[in-house]
C-alpha positions as a Python dict, from the first residue, in 0.01 Angstrom:
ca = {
    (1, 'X'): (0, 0, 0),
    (2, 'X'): (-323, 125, 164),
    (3, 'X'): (-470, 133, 523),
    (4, 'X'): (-517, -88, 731),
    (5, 'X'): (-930, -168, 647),
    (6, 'X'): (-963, -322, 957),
    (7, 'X'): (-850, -102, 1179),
    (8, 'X'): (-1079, 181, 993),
    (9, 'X'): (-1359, -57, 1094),
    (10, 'X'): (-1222, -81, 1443),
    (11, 'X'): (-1227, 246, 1456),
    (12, 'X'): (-1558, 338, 1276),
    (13, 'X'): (-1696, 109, 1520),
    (14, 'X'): (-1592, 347, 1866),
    (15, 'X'): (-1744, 623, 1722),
    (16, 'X'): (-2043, 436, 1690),
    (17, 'X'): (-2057, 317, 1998),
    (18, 'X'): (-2010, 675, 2137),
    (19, 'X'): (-2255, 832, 1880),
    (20, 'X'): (-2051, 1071, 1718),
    (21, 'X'): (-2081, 1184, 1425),
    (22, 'X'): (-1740, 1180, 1160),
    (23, 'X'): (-1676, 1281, 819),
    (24, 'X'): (-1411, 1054, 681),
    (25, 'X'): (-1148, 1178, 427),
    (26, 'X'): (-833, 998, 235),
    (27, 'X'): (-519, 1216, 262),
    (28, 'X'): (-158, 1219, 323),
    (29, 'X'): (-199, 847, 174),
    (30, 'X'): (-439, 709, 453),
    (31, 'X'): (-787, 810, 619),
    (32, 'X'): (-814, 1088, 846),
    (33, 'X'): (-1140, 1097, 1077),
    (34, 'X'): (-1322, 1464, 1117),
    (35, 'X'): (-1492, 1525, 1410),
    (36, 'X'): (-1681, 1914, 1367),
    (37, 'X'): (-1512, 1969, 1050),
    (38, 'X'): (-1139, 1895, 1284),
    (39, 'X'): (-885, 1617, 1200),
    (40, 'X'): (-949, 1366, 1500),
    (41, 'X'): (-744, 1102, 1443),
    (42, 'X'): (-639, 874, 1093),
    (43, 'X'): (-475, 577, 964),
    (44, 'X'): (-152, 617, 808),
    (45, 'X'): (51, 360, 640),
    (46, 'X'): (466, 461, 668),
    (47, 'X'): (660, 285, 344),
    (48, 'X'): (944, 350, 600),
    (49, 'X'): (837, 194, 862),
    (50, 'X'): (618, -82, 661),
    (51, 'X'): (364, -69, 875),
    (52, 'X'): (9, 103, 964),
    (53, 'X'): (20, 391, 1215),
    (54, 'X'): (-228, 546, 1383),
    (55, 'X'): (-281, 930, 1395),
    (56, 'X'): (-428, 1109, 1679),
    (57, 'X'): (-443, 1473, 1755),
    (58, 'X'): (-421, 1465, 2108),
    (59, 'X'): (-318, 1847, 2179),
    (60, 'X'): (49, 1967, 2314),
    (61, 'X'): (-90, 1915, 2695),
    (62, 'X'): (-137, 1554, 2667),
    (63, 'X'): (147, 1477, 2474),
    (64, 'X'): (433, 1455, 2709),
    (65, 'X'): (207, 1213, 2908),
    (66, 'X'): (89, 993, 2636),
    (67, 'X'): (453, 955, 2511),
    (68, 'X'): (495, 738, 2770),
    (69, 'X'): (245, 517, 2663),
    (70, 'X'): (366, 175, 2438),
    (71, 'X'): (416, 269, 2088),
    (72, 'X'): (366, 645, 2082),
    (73, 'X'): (567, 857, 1946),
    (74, 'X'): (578, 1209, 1776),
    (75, 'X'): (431, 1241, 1452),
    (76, 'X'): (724, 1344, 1157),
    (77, 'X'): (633, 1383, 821),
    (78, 'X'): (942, 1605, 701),
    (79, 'X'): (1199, 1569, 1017),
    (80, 'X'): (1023, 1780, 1169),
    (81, 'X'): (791, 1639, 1463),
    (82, 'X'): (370, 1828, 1478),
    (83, 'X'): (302, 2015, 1780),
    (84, 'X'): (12, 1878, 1897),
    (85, 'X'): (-9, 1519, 1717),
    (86, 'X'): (145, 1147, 1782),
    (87, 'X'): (151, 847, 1606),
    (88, 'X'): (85, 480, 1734),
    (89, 'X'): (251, 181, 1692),
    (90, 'X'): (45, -130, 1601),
    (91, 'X'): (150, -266, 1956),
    (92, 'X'): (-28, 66, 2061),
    (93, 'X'): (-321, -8, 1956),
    (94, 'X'): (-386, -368, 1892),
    (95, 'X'): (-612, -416, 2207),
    (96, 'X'): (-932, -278, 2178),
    (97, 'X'): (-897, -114, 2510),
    (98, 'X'): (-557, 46, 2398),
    (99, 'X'): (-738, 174, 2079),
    (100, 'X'): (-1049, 298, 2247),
    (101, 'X'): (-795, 466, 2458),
    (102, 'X'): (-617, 669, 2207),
    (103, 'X'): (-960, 734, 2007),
    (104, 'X'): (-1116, 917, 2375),
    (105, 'X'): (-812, 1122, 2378),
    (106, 'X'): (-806, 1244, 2033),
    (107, 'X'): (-1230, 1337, 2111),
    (108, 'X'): (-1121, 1508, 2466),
    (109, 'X'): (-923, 1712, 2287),
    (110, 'X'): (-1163, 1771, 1974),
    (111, 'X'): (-1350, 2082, 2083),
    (112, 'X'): (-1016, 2234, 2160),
    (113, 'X'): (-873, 2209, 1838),
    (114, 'X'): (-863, 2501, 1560),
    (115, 'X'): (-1063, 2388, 1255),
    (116, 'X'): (-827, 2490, 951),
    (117, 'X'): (-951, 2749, 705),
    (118, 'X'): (-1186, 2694, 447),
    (119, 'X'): (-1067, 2742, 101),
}
């Protein structure tokens, strides 16, 4: 199954709104938003799960706090959680204000980020 359309519009539509300018790209079977060349944040769909997830690189600092938060929780692709990343829960983000949220975070941390090597 694919994304989640919608919420790639939802999305599409806060960077809009806040001007900046992303670079979208379909990977690890989903959309990933780049901000300055950086992964920002994506859409992923987990078969296990059966359900669309969001992806947002929010940095190790704000982790801890923002796994407090209703549907976070660490991102694990191999058993093996990413430093530095989180995934949402649909009840995470299904209010605007929730989403919006989660998108800010992922920009905060943007210029902090290491862009990964060109091949």
């Amino acid at each position: 199954m694919a994304y989640n359309e919608f919420l790639a519009d939802r999305i599409r539509q806060i960077f809009r709104e806040q001007k900046v300018n992303v670079c979208e790209k379909k990977m690890m079977g989903g959309l990933c938003f780049m901000v300055d060349d950086k992964m920002c944040c994506g859409i992923h769909f987990s078969k296990k799960k059966e359900m669309d997830l969001l992806m947002a690189r929010i940095g190790v600092d704000a982790t801890e706090e923002a796994m407090k938060k209703e549907g976070c929780q660490p991102m694990d692709f191999t058993g093996r959680p990413m430093k530095g990343f989180v995934f949402i829960t649909p009840d995470g983000f299904d209010l605007d204000k929730d989403l919006e949220y989660w998108v800010e975070l992922c920009l905060d941390f943007n210029p902090l980020a290491k862009s990964s090597k060109k091949r």
